[in-house]
HTML snippet that shows the backbone in 3Dmol.js (N, CA, C, O; Angstrom):
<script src="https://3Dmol.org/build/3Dmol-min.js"></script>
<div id="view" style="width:600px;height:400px;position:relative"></div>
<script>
const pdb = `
ATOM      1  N   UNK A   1      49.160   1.825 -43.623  1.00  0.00           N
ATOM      2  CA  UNK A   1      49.579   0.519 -44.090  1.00  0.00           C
ATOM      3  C   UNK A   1      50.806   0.105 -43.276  1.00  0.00           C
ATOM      4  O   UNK A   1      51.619   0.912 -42.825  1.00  0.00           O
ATOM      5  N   UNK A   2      50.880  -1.361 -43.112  1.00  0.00           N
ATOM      6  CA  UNK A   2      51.868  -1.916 -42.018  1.00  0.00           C
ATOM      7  C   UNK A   2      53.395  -1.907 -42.809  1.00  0.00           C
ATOM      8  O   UNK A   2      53.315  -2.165 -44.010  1.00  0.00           O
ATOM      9  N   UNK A   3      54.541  -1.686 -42.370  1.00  0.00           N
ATOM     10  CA  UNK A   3      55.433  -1.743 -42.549  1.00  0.00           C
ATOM     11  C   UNK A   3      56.166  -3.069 -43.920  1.00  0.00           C
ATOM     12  O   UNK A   3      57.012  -3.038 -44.814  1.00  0.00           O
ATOM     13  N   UNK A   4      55.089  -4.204 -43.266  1.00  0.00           N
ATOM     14  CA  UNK A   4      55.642  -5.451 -43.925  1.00  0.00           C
ATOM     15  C   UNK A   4      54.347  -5.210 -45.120  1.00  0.00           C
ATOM     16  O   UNK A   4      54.930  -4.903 -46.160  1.00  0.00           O
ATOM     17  N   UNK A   5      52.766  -5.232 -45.377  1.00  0.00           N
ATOM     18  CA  UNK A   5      52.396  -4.928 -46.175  1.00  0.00           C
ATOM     19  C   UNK A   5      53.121  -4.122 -47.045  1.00  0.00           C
ATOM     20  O   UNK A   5      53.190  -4.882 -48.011  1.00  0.00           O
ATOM     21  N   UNK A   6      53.759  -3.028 -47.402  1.00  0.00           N
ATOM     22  CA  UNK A   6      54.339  -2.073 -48.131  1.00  0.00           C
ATOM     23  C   UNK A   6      55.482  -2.811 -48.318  1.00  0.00           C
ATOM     24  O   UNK A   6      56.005  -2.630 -49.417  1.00  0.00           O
ATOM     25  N   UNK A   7      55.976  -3.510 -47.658  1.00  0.00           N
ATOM     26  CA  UNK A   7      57.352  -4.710 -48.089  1.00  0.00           C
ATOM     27  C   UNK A   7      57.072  -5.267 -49.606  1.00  0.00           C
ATOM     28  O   UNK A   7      57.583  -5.119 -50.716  1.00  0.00           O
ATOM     29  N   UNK A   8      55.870  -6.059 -48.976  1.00  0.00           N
ATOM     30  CA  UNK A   8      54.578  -6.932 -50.139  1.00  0.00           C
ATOM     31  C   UNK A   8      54.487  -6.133 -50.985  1.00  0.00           C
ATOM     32  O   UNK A   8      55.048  -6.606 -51.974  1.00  0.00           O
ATOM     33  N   UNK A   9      54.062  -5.073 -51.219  1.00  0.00           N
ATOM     34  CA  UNK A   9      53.715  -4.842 -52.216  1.00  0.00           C
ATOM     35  C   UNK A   9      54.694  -4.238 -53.053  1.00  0.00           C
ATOM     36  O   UNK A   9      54.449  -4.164 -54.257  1.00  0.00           O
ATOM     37  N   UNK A  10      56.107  -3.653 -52.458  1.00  0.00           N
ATOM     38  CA  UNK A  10      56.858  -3.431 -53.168  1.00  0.00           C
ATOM     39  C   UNK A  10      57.733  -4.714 -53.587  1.00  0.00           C
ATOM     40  O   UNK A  10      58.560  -4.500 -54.473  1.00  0.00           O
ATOM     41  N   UNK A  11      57.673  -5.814 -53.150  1.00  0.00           N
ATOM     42  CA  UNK A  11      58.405  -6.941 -54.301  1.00  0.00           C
ATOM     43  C   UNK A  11      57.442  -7.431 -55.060  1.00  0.00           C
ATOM     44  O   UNK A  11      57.800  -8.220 -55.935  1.00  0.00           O
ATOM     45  N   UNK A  12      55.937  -7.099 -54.937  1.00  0.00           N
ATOM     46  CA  UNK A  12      55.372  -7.629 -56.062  1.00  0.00           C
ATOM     47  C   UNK A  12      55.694  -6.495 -56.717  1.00  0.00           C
ATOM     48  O   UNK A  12      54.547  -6.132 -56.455  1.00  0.00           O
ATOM     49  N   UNK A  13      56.162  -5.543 -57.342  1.00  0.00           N
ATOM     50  CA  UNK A  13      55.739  -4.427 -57.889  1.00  0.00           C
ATOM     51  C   UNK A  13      57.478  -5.043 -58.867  1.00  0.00           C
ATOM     52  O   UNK A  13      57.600  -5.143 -60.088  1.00  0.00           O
ATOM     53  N   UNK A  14      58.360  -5.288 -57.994  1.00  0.00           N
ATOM     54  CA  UNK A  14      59.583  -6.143 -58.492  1.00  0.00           C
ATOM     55  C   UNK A  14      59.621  -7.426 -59.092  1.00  0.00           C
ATOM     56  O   UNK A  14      60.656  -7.853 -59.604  1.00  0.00           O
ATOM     57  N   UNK A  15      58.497  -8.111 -59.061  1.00  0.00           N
ATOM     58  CA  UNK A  15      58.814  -9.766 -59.363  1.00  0.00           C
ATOM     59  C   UNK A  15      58.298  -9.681 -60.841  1.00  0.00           C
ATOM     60  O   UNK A  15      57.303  -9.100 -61.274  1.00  0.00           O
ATOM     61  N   UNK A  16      59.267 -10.437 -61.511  1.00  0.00           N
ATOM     62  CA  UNK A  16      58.539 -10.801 -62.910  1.00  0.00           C
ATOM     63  C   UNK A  16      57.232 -11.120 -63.209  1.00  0.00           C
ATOM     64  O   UNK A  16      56.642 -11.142 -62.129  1.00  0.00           O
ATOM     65  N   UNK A  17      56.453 -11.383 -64.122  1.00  0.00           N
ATOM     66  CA  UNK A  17      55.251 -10.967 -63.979  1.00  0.00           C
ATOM     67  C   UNK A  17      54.851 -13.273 -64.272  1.00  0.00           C
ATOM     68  O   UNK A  17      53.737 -13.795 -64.230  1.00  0.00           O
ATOM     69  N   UNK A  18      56.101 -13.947 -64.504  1.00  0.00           N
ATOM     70  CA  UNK A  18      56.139 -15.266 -64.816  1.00  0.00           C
ATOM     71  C   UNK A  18      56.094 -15.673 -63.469  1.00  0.00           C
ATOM     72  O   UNK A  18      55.797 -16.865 -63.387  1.00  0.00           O
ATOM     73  N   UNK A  19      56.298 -15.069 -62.271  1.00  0.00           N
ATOM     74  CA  UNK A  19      56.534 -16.100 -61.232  1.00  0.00           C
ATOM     75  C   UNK A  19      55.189 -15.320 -60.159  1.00  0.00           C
ATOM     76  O   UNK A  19      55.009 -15.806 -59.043  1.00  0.00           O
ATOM     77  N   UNK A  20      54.294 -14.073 -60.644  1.00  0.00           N
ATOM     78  CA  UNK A  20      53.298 -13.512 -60.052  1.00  0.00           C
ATOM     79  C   UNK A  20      52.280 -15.036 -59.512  1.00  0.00           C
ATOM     80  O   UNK A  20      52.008 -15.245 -58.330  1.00  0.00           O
ATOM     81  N   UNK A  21      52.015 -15.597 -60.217  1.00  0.00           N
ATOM     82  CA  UNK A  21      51.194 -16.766 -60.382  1.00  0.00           C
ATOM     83  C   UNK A  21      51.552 -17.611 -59.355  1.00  0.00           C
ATOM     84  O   UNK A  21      50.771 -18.050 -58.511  1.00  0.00           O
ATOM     85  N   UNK A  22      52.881 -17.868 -59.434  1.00  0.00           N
ATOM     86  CA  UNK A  22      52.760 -18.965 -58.615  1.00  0.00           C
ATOM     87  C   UNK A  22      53.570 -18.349 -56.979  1.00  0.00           C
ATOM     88  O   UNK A  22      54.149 -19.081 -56.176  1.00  0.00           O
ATOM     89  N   UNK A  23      53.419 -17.154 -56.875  1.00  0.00           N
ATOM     90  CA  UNK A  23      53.720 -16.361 -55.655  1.00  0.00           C
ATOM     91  C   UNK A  23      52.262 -16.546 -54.932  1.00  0.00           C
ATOM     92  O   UNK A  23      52.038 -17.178 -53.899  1.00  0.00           O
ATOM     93  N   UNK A  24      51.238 -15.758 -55.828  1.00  0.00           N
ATOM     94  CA  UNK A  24      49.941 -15.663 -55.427  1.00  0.00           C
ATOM     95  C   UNK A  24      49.558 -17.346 -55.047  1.00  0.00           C
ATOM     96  O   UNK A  24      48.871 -17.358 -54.026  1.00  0.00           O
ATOM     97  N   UNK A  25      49.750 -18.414 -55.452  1.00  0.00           N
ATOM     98  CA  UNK A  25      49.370 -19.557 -55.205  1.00  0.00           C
ATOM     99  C   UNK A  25      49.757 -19.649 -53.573  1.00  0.00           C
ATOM    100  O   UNK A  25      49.010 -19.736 -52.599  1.00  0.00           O
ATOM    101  N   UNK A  26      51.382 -19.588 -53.672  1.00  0.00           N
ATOM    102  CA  UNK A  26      52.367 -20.046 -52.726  1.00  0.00           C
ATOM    103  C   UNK A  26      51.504 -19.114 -51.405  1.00  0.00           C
ATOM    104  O   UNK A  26      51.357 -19.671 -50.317  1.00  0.00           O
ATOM    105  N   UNK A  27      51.187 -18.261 -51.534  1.00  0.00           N
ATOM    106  CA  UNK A  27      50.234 -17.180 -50.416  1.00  0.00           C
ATOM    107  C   UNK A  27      48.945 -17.523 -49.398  1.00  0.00           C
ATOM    108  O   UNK A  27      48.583 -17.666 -48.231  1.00  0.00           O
ATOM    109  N   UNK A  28      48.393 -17.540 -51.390  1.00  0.00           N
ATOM    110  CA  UNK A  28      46.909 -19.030 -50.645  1.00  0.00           C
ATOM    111  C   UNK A  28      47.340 -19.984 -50.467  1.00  0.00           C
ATOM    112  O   UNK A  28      46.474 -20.450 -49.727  1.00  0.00           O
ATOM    113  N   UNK A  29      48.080 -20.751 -50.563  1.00  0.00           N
ATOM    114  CA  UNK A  29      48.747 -22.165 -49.617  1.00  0.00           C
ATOM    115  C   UNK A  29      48.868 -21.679 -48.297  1.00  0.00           C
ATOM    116  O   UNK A  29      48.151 -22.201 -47.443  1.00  0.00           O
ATOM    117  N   UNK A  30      49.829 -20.559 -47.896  1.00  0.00           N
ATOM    118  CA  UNK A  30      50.085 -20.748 -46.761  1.00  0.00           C
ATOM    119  C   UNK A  30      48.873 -19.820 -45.878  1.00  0.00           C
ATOM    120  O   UNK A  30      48.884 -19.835 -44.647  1.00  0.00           O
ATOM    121  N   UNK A  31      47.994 -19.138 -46.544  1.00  0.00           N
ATOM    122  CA  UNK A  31      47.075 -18.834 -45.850  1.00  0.00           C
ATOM    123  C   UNK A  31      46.044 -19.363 -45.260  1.00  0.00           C
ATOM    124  O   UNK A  31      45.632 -19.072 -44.138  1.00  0.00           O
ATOM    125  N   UNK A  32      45.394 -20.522 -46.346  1.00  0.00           N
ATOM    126  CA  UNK A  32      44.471 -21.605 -46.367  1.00  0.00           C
ATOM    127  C   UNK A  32      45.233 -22.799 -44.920  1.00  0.00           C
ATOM    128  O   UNK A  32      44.552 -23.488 -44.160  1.00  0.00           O
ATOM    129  N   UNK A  33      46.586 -22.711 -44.929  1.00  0.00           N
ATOM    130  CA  UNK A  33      46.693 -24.005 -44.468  1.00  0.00           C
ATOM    131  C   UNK A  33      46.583 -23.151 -42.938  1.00  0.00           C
ATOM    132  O   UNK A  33      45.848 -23.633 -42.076  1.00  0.00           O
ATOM    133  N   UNK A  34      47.176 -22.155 -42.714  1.00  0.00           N
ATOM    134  CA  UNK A  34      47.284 -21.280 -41.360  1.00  0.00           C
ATOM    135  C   UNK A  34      45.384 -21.303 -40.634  1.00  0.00           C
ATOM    136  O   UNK A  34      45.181 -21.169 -39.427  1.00  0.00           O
ATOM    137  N   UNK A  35      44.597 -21.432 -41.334  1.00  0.00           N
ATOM    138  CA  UNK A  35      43.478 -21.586 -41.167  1.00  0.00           C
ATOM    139  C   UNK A  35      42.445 -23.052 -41.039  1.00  0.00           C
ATOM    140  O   UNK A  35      41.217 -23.061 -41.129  1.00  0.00           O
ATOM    141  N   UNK A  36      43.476 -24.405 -40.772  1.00  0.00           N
ATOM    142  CA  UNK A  36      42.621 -25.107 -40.956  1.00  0.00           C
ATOM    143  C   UNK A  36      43.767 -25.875 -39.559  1.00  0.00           C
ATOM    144  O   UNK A  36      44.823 -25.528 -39.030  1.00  0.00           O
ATOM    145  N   UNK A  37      42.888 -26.962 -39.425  1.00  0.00           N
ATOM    146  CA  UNK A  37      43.941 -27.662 -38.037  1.00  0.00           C
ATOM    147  C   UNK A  37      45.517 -28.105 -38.358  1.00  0.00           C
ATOM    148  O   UNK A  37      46.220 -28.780 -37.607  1.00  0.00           O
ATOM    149  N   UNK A  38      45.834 -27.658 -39.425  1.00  0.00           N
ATOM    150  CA  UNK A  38      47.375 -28.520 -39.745  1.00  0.00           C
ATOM    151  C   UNK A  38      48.232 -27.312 -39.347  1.00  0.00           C
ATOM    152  O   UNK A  38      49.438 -27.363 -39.107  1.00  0.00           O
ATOM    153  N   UNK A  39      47.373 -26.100 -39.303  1.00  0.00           N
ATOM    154  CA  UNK A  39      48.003 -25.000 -38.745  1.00  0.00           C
ATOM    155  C   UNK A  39      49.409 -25.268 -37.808  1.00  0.00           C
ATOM    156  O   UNK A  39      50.506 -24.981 -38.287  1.00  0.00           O
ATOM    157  N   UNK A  40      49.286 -25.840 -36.435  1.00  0.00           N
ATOM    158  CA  UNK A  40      50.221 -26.312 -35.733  1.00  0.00           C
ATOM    159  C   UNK A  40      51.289 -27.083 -36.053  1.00  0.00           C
ATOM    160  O   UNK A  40      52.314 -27.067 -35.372  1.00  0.00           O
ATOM    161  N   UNK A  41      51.159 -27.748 -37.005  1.00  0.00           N
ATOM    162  CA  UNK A  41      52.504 -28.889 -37.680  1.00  0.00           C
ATOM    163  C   UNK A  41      52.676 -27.524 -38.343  1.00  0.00           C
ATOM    164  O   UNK A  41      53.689 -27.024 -37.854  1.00  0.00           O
ATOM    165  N   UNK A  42      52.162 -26.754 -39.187  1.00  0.00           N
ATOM    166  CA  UNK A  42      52.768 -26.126 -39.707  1.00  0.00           C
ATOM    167  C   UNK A  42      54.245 -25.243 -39.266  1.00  0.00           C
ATOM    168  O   UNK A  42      55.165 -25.095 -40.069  1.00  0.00           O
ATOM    169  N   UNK A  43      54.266 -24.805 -38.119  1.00  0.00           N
ATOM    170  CA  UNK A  43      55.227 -24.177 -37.568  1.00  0.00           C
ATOM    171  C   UNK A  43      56.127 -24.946 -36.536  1.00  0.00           C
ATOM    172  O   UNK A  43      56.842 -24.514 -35.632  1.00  0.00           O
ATOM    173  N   UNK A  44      55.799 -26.534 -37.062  1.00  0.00           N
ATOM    174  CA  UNK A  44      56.940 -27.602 -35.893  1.00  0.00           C
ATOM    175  C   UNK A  44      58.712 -27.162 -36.220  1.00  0.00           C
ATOM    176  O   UNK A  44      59.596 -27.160 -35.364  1.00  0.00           O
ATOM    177  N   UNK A  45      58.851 -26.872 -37.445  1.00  0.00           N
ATOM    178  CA  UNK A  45      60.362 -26.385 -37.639  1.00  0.00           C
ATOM    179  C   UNK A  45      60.622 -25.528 -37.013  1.00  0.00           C
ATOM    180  O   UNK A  45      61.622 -25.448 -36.299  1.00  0.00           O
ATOM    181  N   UNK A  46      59.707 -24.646 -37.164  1.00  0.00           N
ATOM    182  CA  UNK A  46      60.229 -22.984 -36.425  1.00  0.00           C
ATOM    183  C   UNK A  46      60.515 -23.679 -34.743  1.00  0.00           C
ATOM    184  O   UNK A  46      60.013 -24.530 -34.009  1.00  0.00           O
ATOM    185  N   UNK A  47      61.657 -22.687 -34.729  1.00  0.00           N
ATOM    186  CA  UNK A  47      61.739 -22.474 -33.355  1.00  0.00           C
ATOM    187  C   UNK A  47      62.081 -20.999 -32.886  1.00  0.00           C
ATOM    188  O   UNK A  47      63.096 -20.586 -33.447  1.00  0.00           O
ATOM    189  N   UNK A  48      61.652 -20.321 -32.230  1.00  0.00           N
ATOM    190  CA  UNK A  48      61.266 -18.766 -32.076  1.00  0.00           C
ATOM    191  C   UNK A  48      63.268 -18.652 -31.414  1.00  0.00           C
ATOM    192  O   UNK A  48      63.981 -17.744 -31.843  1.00  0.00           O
ATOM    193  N   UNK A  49      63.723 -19.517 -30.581  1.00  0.00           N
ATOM    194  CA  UNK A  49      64.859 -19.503 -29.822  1.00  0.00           C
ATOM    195  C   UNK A  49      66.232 -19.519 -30.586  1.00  0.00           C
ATOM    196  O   UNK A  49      67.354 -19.171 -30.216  1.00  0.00           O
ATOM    197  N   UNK A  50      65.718 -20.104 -31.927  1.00  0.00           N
ATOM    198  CA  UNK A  50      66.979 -20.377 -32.538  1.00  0.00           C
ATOM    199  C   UNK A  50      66.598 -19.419 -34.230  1.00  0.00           C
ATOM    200  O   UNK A  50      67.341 -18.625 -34.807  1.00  0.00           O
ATOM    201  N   UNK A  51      65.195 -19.887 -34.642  1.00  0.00           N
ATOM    202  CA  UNK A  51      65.230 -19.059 -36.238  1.00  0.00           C
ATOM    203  C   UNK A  51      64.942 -17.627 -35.542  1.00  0.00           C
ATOM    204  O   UNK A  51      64.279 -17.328 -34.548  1.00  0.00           O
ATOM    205  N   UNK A  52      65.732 -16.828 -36.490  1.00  0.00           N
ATOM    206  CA  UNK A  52      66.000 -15.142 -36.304  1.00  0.00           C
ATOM    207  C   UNK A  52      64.849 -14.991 -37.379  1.00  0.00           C
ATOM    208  O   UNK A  52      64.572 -15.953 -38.095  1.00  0.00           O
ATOM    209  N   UNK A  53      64.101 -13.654 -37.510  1.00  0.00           N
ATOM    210  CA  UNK A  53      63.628 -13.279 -38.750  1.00  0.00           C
ATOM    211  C   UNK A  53      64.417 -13.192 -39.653  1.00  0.00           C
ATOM    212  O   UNK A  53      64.007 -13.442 -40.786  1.00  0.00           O
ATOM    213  N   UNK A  54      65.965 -12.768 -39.429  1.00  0.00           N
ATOM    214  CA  UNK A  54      66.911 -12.616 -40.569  1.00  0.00           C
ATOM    215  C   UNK A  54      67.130 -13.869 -41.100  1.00  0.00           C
ATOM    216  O   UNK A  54      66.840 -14.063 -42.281  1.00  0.00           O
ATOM    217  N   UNK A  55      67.610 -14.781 -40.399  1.00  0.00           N
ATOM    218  CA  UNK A  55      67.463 -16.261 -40.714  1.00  0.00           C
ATOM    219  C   UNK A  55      66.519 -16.956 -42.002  1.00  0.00           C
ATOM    220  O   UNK A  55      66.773 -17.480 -43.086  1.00  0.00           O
ATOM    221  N   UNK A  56      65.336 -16.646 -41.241  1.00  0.00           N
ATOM    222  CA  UNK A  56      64.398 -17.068 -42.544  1.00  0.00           C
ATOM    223  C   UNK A  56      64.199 -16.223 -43.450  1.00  0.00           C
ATOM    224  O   UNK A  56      63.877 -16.636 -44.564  1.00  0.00           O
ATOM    225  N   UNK A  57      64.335 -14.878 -43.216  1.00  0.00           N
ATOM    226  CA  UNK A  57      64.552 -13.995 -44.866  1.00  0.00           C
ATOM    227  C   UNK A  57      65.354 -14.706 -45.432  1.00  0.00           C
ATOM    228  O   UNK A  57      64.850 -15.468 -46.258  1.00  0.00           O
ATOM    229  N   UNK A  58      66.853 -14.778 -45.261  1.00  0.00           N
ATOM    230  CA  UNK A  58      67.913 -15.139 -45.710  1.00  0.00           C
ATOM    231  C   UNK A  58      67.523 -16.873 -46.407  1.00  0.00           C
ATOM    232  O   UNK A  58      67.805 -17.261 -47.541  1.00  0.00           O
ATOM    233  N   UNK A  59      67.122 -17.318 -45.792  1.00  0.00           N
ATOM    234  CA  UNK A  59      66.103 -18.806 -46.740  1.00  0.00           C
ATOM    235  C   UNK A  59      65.305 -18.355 -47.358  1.00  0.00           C
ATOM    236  O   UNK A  59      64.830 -19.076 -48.235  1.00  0.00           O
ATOM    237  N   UNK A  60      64.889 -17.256 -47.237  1.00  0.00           N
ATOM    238  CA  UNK A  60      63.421 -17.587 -48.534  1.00  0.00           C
ATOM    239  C   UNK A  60      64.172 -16.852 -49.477  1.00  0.00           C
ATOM    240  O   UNK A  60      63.980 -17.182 -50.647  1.00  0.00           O
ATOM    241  N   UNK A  61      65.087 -15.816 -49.241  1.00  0.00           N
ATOM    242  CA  UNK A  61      65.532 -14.990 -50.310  1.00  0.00           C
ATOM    243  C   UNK A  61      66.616 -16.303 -50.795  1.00  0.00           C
ATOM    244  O   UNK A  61      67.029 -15.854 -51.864  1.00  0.00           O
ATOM    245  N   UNK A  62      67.134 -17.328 -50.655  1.00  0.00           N
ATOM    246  CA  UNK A  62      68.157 -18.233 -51.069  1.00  0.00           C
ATOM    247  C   UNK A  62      66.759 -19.316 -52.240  1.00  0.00           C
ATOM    248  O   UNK A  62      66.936 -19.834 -53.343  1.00  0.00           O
ATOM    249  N   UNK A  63      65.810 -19.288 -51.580  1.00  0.00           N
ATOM    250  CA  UNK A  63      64.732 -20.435 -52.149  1.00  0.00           C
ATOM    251  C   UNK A  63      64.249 -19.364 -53.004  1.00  0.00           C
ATOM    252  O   UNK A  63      64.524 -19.963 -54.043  1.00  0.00           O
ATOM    253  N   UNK A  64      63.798 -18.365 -53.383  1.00  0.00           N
ATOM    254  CA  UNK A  64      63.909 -17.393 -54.726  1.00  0.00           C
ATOM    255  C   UNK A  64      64.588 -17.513 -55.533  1.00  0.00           C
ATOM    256  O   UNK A  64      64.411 -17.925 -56.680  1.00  0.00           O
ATOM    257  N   UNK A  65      65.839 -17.007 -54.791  1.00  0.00           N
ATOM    258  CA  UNK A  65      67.035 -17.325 -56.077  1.00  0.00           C
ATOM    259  C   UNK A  65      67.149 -18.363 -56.815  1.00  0.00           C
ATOM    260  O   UNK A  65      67.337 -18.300 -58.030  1.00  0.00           O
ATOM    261  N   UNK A  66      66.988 -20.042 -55.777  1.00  0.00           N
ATOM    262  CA  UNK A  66      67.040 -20.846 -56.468  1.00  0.00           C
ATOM    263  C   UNK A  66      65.977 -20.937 -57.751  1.00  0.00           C
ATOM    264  O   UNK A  66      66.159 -20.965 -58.968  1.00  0.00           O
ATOM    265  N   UNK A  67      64.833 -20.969 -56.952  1.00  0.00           N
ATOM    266  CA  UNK A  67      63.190 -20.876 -58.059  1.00  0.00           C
ATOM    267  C   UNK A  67      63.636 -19.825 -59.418  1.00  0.00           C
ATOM    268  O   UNK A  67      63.275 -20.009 -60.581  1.00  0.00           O
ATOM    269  N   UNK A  68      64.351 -18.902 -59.014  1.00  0.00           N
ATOM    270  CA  UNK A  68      64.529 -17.820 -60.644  1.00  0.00           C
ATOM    271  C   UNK A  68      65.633 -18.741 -61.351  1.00  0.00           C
ATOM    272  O   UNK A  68      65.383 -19.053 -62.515  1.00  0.00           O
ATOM    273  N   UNK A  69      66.574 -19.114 -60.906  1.00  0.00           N
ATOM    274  CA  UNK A  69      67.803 -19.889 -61.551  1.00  0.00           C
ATOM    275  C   UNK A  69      66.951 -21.624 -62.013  1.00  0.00           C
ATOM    276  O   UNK A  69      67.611 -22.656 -62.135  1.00  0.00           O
ATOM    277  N   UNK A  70      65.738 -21.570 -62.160  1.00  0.00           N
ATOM    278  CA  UNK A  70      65.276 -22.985 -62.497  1.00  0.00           C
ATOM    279  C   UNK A  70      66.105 -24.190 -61.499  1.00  0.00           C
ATOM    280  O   UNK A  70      66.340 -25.315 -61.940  1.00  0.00           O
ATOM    281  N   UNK A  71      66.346 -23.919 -60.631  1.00  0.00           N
ATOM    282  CA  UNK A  71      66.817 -25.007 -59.515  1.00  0.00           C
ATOM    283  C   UNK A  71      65.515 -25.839 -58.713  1.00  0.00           C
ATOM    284  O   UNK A  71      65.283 -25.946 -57.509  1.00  0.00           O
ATOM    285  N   UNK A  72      64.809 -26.350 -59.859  1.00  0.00           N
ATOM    286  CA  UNK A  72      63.691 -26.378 -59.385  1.00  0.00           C
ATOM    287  C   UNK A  72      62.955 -27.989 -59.206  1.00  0.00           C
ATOM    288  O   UNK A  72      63.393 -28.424 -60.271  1.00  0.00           O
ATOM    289  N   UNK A  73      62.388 -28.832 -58.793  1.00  0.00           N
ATOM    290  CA  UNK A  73      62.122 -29.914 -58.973  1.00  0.00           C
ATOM    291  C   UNK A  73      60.814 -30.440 -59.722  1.00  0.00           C
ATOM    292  O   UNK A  73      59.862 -29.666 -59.818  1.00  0.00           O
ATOM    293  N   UNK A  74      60.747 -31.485 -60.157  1.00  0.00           N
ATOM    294  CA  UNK A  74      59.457 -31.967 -61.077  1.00  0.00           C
ATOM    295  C   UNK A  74      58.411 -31.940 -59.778  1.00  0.00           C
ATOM    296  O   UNK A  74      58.630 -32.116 -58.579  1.00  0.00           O
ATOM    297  N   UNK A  75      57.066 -31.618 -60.581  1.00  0.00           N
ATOM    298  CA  UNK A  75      56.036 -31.641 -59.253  1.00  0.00           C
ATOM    299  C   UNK A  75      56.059 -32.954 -59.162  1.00  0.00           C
ATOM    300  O   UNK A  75      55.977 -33.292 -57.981  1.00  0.00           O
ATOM    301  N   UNK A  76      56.149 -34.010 -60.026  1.00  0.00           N
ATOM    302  CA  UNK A  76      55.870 -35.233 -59.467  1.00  0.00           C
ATOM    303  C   UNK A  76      56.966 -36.186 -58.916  1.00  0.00           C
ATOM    304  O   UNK A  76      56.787 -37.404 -58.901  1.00  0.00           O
ATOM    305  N   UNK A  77      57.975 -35.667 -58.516  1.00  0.00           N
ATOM    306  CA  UNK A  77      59.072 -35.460 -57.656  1.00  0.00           C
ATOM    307  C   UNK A  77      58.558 -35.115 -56.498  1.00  0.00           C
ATOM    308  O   UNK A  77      58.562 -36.125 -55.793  1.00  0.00           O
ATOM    309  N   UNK A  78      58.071 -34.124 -55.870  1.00  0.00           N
ATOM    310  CA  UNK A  78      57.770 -33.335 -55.124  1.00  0.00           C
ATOM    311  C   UNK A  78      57.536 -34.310 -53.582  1.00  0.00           C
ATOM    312  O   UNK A  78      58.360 -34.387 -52.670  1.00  0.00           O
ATOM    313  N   UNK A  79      56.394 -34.877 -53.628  1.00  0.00           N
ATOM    314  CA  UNK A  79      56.448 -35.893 -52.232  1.00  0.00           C
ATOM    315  C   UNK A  79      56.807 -37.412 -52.158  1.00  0.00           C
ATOM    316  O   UNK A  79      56.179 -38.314 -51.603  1.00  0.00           O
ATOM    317  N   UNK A  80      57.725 -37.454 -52.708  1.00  0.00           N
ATOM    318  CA  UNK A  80      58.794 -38.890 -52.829  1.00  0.00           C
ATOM    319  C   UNK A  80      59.110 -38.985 -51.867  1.00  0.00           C
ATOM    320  O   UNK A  80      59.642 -37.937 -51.500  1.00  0.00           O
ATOM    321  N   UNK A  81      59.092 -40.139 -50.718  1.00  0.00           N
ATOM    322  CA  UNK A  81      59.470 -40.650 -49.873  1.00  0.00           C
ATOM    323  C   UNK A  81      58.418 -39.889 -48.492  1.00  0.00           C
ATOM    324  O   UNK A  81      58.572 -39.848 -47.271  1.00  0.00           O
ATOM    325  N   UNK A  82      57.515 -39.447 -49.277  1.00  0.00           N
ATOM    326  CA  UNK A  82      56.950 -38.495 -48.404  1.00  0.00           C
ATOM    327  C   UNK A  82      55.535 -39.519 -48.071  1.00  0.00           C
ATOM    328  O   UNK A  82      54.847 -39.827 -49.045  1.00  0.00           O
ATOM    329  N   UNK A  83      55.109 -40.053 -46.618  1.00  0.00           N
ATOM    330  CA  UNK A  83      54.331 -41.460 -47.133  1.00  0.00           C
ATOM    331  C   UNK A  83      52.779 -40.367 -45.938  1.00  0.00           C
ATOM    332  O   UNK A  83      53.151 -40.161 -44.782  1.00  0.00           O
ATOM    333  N   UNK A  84      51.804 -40.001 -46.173  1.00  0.00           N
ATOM    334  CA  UNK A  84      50.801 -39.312 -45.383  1.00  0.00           C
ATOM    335  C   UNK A  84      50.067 -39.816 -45.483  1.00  0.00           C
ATOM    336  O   UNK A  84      49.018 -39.495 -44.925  1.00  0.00           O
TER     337      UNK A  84
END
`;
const viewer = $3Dmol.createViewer("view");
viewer.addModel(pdb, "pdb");
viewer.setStyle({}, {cartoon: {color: "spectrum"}});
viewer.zoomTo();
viewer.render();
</script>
């Protein structure tokens, strides 16, 4: 087993069992979308030159924290000003 698999499975083995659900969602989102043509917008933020892997740990572990502390927005909030 890969290094980062065994990562996976040891914070699921850590995450409350309230936010399992919408981890597993957040997964198939980004798996489903990595697989269809939006793939490429998908990674327009990244930039390999400037985001570190530590970098974006350090965001997703900050966007956790927020999500456990209910820092969270209404879904129908969610794409406001957002016009596709």
């Amino acid at each position: 087993m890969s290094p980062i698999k065994q990562r996976l499975l040891e914070a699921i083995e850590r995450t409350p069992e309230s936010l399992l659900e919408q981890t597993l969602t957040f997964l198939e989102f980004l798996t489903s979308r990595t697989q269809t043509a939006l793939a490429p917008d998908f990674d327009s933020d990244f930039d390999s030159d400037t985001d570190s892997n530590d970098t974006i740990l350090a965001d997703l572990k900050a966007s956790l924290h927020q999500a456990k502390a209910g820092q969270t927005f209404p879904i129908d909030e969610l794409w406001d000003g957002i016009n596709v």
